[in-house]
C-alpha positions as CSV (number, residue, x, y, z in Angstrom):
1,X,66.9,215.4,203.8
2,X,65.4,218.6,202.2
3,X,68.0,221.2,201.2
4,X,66.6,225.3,200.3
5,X,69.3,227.1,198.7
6,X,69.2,231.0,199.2
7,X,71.6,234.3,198.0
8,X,71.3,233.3,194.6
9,X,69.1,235.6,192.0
10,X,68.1,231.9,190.3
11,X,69.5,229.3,188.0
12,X,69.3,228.7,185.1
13,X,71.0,231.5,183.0
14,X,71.2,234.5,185.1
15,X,74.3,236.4,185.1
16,X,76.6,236.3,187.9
17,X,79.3,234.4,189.4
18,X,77.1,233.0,192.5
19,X,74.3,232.0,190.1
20,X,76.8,230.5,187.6
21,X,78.5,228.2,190.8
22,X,75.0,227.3,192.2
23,X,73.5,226.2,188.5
24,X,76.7,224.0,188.5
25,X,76.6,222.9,192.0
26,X,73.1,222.1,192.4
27,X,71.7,219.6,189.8
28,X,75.1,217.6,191.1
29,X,73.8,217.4,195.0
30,X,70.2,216.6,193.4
31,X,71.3,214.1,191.7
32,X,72.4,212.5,195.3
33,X,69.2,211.7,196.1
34,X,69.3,215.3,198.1
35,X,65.7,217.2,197.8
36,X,66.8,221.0,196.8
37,X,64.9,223.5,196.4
38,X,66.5,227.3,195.0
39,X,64.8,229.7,196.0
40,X,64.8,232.7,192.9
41,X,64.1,236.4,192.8
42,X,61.3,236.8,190.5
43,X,62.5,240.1,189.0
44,X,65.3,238.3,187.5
45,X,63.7,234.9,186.0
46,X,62.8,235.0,182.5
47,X,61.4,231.4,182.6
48,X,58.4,229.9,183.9
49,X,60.1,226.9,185.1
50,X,59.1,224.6,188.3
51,X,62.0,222.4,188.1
52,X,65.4,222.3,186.3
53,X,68.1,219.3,185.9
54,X,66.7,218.3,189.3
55,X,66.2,221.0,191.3
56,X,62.9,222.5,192.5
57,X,62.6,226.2,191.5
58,X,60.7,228.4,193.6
59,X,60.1,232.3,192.5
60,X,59.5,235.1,195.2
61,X,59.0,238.8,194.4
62,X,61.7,241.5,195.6
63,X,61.7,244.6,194.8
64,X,65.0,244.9,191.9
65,X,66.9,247.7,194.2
66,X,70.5,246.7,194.5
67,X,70.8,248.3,197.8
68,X,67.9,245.9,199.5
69,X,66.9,243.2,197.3
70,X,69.0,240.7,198.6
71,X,68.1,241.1,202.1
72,X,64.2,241.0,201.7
73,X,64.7,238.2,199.3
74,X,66.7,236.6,202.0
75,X,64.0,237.0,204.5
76,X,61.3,235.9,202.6
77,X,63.5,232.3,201.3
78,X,64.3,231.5,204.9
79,X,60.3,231.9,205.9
80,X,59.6,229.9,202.8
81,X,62.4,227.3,203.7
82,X,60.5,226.9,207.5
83,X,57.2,226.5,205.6
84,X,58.9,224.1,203.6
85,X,60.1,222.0,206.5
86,X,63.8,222.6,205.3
87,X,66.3,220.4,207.3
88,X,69.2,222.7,205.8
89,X,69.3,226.3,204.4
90,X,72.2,226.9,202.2
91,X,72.9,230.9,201.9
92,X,75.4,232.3,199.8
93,X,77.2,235.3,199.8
94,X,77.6,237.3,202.6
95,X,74.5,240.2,202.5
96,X,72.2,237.4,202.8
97,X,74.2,236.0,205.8
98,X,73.3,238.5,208.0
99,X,69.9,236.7,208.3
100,X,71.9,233.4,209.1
101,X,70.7,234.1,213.2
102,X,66.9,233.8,211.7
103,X,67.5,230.5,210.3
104,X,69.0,229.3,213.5
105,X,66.3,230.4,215.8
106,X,63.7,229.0,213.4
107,X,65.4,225.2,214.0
108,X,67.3,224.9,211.1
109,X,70.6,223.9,209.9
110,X,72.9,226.6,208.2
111,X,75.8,226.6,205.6
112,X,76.5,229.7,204.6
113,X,79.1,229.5,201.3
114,X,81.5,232.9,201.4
115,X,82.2,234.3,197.8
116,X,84.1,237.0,198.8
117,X,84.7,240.4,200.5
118,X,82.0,242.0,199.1
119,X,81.7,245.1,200.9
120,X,85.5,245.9,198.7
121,X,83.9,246.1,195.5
122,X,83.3,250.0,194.5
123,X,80.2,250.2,194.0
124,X,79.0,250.1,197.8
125,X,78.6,253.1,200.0
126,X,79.2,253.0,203.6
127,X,75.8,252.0,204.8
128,X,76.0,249.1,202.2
129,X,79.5,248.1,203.1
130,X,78.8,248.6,207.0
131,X,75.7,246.1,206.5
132,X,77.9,243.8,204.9
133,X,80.6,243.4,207.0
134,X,77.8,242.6,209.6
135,X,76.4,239.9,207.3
136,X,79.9,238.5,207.5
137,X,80.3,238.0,210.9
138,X,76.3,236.7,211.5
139,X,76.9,234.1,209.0
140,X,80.8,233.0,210.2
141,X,79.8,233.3,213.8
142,X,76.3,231.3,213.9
143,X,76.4,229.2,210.6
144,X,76.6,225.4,211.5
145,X,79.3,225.1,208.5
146,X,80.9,227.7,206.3
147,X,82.7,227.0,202.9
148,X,85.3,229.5,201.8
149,X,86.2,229.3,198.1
150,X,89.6,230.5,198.2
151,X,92.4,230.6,201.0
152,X,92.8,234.3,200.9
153,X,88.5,234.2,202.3
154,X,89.9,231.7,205.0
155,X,92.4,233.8,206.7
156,X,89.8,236.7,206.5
157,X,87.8,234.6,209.2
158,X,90.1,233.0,210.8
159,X,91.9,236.6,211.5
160,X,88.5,238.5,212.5
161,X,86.2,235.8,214.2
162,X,88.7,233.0,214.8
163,X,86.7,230.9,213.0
164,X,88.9,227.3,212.3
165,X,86.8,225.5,210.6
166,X,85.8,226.3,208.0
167,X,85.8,224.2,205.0
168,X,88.0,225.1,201.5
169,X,86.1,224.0,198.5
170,X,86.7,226.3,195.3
171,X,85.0,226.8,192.5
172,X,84.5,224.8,189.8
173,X,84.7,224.8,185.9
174,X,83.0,222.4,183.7
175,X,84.5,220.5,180.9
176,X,85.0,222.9,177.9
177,X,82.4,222.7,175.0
178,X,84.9,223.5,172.1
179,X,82.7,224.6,169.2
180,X,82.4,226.6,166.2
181,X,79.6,229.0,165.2
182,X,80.4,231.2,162.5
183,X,77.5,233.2,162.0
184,X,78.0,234.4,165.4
185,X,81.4,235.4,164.2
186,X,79.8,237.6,161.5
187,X,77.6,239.2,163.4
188,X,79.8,240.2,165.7
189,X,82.3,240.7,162.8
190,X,85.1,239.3,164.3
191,X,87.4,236.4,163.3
192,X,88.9,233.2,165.3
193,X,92.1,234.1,166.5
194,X,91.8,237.8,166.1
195,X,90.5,238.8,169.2
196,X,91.3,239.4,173.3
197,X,87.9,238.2,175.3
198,X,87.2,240.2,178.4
199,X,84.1,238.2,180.5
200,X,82.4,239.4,183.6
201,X,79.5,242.1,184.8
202,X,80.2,245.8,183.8
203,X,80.7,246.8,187.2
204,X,83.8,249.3,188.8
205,X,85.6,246.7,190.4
206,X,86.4,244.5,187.3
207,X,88.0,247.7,185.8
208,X,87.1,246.9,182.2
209,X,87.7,250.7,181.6
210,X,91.5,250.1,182.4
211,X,91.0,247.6,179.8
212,X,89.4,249.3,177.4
213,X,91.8,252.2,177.7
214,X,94.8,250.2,178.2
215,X,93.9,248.4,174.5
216,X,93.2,251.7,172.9
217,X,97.0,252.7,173.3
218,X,98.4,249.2,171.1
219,X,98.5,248.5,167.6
220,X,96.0,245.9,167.5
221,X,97.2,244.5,163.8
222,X,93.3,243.8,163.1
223,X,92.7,241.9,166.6
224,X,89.4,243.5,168.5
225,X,88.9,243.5,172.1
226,X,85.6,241.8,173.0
227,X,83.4,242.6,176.3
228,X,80.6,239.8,177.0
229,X,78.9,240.6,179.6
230,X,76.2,243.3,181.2
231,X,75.2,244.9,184.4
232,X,72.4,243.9,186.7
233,X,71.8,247.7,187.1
234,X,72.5,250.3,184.3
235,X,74.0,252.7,186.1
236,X,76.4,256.2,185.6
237,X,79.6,253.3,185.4
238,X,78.4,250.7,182.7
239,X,76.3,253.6,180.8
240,X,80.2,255.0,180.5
241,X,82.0,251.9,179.6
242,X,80.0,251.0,176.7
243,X,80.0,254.9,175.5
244,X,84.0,254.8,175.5
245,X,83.8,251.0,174.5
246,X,81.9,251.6,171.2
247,X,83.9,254.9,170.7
248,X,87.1,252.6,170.6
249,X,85.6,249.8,168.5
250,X,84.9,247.6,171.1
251,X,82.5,244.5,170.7
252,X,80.0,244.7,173.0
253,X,77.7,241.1,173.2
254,X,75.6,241.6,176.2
255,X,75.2,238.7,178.6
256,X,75.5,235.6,176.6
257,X,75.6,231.7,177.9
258,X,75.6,228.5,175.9
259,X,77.2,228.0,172.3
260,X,77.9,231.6,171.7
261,X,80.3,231.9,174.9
262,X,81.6,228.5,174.0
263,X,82.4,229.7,170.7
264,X,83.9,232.9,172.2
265,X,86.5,231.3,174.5
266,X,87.2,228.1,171.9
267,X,88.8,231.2,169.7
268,X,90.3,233.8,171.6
269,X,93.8,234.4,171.7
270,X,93.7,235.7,175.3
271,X,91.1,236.1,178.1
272,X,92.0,239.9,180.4
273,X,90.7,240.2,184.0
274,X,92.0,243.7,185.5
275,X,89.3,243.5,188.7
276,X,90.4,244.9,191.6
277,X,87.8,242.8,193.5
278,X,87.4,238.5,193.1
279,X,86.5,235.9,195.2
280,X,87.7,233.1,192.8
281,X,86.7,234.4,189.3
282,X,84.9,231.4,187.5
283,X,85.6,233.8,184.6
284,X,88.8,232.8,184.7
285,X,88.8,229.6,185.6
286,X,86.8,228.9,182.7
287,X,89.0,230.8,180.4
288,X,91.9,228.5,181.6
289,X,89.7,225.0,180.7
290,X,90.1,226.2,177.4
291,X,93.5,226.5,177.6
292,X,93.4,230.7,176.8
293,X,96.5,232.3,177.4
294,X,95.3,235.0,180.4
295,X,96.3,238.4,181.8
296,X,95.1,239.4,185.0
297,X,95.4,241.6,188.4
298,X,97.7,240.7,190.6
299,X,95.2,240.8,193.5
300,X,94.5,237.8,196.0
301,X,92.0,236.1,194.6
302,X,94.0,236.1,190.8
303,X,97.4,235.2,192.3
304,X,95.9,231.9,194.8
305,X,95.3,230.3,191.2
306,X,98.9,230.3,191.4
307,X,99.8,231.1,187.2
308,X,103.1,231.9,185.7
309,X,104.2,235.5,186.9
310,X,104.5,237.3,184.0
311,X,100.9,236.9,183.2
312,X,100.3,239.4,186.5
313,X,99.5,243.1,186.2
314,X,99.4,245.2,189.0
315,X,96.3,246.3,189.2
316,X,95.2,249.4,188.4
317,X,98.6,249.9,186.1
318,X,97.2,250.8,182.8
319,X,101.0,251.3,181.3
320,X,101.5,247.3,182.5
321,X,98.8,246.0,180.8
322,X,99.1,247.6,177.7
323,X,102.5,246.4,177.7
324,X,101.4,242.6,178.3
325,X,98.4,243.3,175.4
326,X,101.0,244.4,173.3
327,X,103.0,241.5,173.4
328,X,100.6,239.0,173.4
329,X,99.5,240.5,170.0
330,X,103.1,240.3,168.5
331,X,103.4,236.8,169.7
332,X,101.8,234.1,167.8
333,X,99.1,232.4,169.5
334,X,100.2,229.4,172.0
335,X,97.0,227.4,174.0
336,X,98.0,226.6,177.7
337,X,97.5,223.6,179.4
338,X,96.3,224.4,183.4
339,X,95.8,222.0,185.5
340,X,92.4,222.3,186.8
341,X,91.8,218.9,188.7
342,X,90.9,220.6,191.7
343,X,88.3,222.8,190.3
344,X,86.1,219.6,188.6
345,X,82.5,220.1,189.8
346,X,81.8,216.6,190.3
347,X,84.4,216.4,193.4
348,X,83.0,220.1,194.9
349,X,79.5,218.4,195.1
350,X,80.9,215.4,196.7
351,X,82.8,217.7,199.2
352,X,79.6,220.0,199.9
353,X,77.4,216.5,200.4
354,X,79.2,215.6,203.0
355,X,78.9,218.4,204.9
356,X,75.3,218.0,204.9
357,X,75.7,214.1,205.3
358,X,76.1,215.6,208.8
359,X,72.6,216.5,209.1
360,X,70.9,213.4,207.8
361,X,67.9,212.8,210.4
């Protein structure tokens, strides 16, 4: 069987929440005995590798324009995957679904994994979101097999396209790497314990401003607030948050992976997520495997995880979260144990093999 996976920017080490499941995900279903093949936009690779853990990496140019990259990209990937002789395309995310009919008519099999509602996050206009919405209904209507990630994605398409059949498989986390690396700690000048960790892209809809302003109003009794993380495309939004984020002391890292986010969420006394927009933050799921006490919106997506309520903020309430800051800082630290059985990566891949056990020639 030979698998082409497309809607991802690339593995390894690109930031994003799609790129982060797929460079989880992947390497498992290779390691199958299932030929897969990611197909990567070129703009955002800063490797020059062929193969990784597995998986054959392929590179096409798109132009890096955040209105039309994914679409062309798309294009391109499922011309590639025909060249290929793909048995199944894989597309994720629901811009690059709208060329889901393409795949089709070209003879091949399509699961299309949805992440979320994107056309809800802020930063689209209405062309964007209009175009979106479309890719949602080409890929639920003409995909072979759909995965949802959450149960709040389900009932979106079983209440717009009557779609029942669609398969829940969340997202995963990987087994914490609990580490120590102190001259990170100085560089960042910041101290274990003595610090809340915010995690994610510096886009509107995870409202880090909220957070940033929310943490400005507290006496912080020598804890920082620390943003890791970045944005795709510097825009009016992230060029703001890191003006009033340095102007408040924040630590900024920029997008980090590896031992320095390890050590990040090993030492944290809490992990915030104030978006008003998720699918099934892997952010926070990852937060939770290292047992982080959390504070997040009380949107959908947050409150499926199904946490303790008083670690819920309604979102957008700047006065409620300061308050919840607030106290977490004049508690003394406690570590959480989550269960997160049904977010172990090893049983996702086995659940997404099967669905392209279907397949086999």
């Amino acid at each position: 069987m030979k698998l082409v996976v497309t809607g991802t920017r690339g593995i390894p080490n690109i930031m994003g929440g799609v790129e982060t499941h797929c460079e989880e995900l992947f390497p498992r279903i290779a390691a199958k005995g299932i030929d897969t093949t990611i197909i990567r936009r070129k703009s955002y690779v800063h490797d020059s590798l062929s193969e990784w853990k597995g998986v054959k990496l392929l590179d096409i140019d798109t132009p890096k324009k955040k209105s039309f990259e994914a679409i062309i990209h798309t294009f391109k990937a499922i011309l590639k995957a025909k060249a290929l002789k793909a048995d199944i395309v894989h597309i994720h995310a629901i811009g690059p679904a709208l060329l889901t009919p393409l795949a089709r008519l070209l003879g091949m099999k399509v699961v299309f994994t949805h992440h979320g509602p994107d056309y809800d996050r802020d930063k689209w206009g209405f062309a964007a979101k209009t175009m979106l919405k479309l890719g949602e209904r080409m890929g639920t209507m003409f995909a072979n097999d759909v995965i949802v990630i959450s149960n709040v994605i389900n009932d979106i398409l079983v209440r717009k396209y009557h779609r029942k059949d669609c398969h829940l498989i969340y997202n995963g986390v990987p087994e914490p790497e609990i580490c120590d690396y102190p001259e990170y700690f100085t560089e960042l000048g910041i101290e274990k314990g003595k610090y809340i960790l915010g995690m994610c892209r510096f886009v509107p809809e995870k409202n880090l401003h909220h957070l940033v302003e929310a943490f400005s109003k507290i006496d912080t009794k020598g804890c920082k607030l620390v943003l890791a993380g970045d944005t795709d495309f510097e825009d009016e939004y992230s060029k703001h948050l890191k003006k009033i984020a340095r102007e408040h002391g924040v630590v900024l890292t920029g997008f980090i992976k590896g031992k320095k986010l390890h050590s990040l969420l090993t030492h944290a006394r809490c992990f915030v997520l104030p978006s008003s927009h998720e699918g099934l933050p892997i952010a926070l799921l990852e937060a939770m495997s290292y047992h982080l006490p959390v504070i997040v919106s009380d949107i959908p997506a947050n409150l499926e995880v199904g946490l303790k309520k008083d670690v819920y903020f309604q979102v957008g309430n700047i006065k409620e979260l300061t308050d919840k800051l607030r106290k977490n800082i004049d508690q003394p630290y406690l570590p959480i144990n989550y269960d997160m059985s049904k977010y172990n990566w090893d049983n996702i891949a086995e659940q997404v093999s099967e669905i392209y056990q279907k397949y086999i020639k």
